[in-house]
C-alpha positions as CSV (number, residue, x, y, z in Angstrom):
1,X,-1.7,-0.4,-8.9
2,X,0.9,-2.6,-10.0
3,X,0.5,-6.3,-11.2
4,X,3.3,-6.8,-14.0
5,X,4.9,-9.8,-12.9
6,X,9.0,-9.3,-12.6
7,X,8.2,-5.9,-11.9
8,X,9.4,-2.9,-9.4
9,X,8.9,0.9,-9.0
10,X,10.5,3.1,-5.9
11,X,8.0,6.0,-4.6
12,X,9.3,9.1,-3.3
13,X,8.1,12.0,-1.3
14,X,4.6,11.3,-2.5
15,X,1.1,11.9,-1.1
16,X,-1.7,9.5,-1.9
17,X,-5.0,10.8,-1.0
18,X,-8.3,10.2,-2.1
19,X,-7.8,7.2,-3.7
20,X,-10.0,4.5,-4.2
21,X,-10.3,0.8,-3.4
22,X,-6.0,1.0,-2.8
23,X,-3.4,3.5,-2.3
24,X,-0.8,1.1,-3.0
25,X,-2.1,-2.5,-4.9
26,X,0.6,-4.8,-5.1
27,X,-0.2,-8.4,-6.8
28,X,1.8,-11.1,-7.8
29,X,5.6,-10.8,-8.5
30,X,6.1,-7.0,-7.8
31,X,8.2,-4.7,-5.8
32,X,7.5,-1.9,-4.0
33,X,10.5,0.2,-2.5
34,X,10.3,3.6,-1.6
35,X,10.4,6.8,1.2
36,X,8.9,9.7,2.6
37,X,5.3,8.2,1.4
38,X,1.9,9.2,2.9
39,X,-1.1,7.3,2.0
40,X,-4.3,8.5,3.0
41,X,-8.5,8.7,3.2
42,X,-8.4,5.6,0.7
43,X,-12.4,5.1,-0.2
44,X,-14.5,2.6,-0.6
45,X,-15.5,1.0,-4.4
46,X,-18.1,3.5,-5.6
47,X,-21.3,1.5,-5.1
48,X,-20.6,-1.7,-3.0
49,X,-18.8,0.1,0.0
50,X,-16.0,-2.2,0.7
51,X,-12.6,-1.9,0.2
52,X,-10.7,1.4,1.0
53,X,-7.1,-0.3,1.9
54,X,-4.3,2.0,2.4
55,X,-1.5,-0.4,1.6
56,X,-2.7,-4.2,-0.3
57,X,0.2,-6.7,-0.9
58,X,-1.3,-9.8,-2.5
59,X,0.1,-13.1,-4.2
60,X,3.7,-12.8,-3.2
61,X,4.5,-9.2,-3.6
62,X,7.3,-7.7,-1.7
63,X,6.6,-4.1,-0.3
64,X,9.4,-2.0,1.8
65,X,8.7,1.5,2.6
66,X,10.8,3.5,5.5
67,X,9.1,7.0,6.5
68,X,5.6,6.5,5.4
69,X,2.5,7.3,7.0
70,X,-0.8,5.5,6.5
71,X,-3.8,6.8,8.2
72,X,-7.7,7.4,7.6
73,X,-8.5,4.7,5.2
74,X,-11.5,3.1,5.5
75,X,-11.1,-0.4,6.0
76,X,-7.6,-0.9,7.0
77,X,-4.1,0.6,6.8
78,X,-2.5,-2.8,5.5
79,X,-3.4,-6.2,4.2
80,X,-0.7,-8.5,3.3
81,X,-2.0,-11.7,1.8
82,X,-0.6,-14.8,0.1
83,X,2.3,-17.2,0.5
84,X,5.9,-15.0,-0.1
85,X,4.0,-11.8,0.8
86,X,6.0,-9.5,2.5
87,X,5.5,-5.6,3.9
88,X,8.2,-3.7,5.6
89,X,7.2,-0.4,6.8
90,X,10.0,1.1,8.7
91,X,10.5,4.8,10.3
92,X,7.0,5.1,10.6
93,X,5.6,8.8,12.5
94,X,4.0,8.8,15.0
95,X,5.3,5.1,16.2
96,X,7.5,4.4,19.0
């Protein structure tokens, strides 16, 4: 979860699994850059059974991943919301 406006991480060769509500959050002013990333079986919120996002790009944060993998998450793989949202997912497996 990152919601620091201004700021930026890179992921690599990581597996998110498990997780719950979002693999990835991103809010606001926030960049995500990264490879080789696999986010899966996100969960619902413990009690209210919604949720469960693999990737979540809100409010005008910029996401670019090449290789990554998002599968088996319970609501969706990706939601991109707000104005200046962006999500770039390149080199994805499995795609043609």
């Amino acid at each position: 979860w990152l919601e620091v406006a201004g700021a930026a991480v890179e992921l690599r060769d990581l597996v998110i699994s498990g997780a719950q509500i979002g693999g990835i959050e991103a809010i606001g002013a926030v960049r995500i850059t990264g490879s080789r990333v696999v986010i899966r079986g996100t969960l619902p919120r413990a009690g209210l059974n919604d949720r469960g996002r693999g990737i979540d790009a809100l409010g005008g944060a910029q996401v670019d991943l090449r290789w990554v993998a998002v599968e088996l998450n319970r609501e969706v793989a990706v939601q991109a919301s707000g104005a200046g949202t962006r999500v770039k997912l390149s080199e994805v497996p499995g795609s043609s």
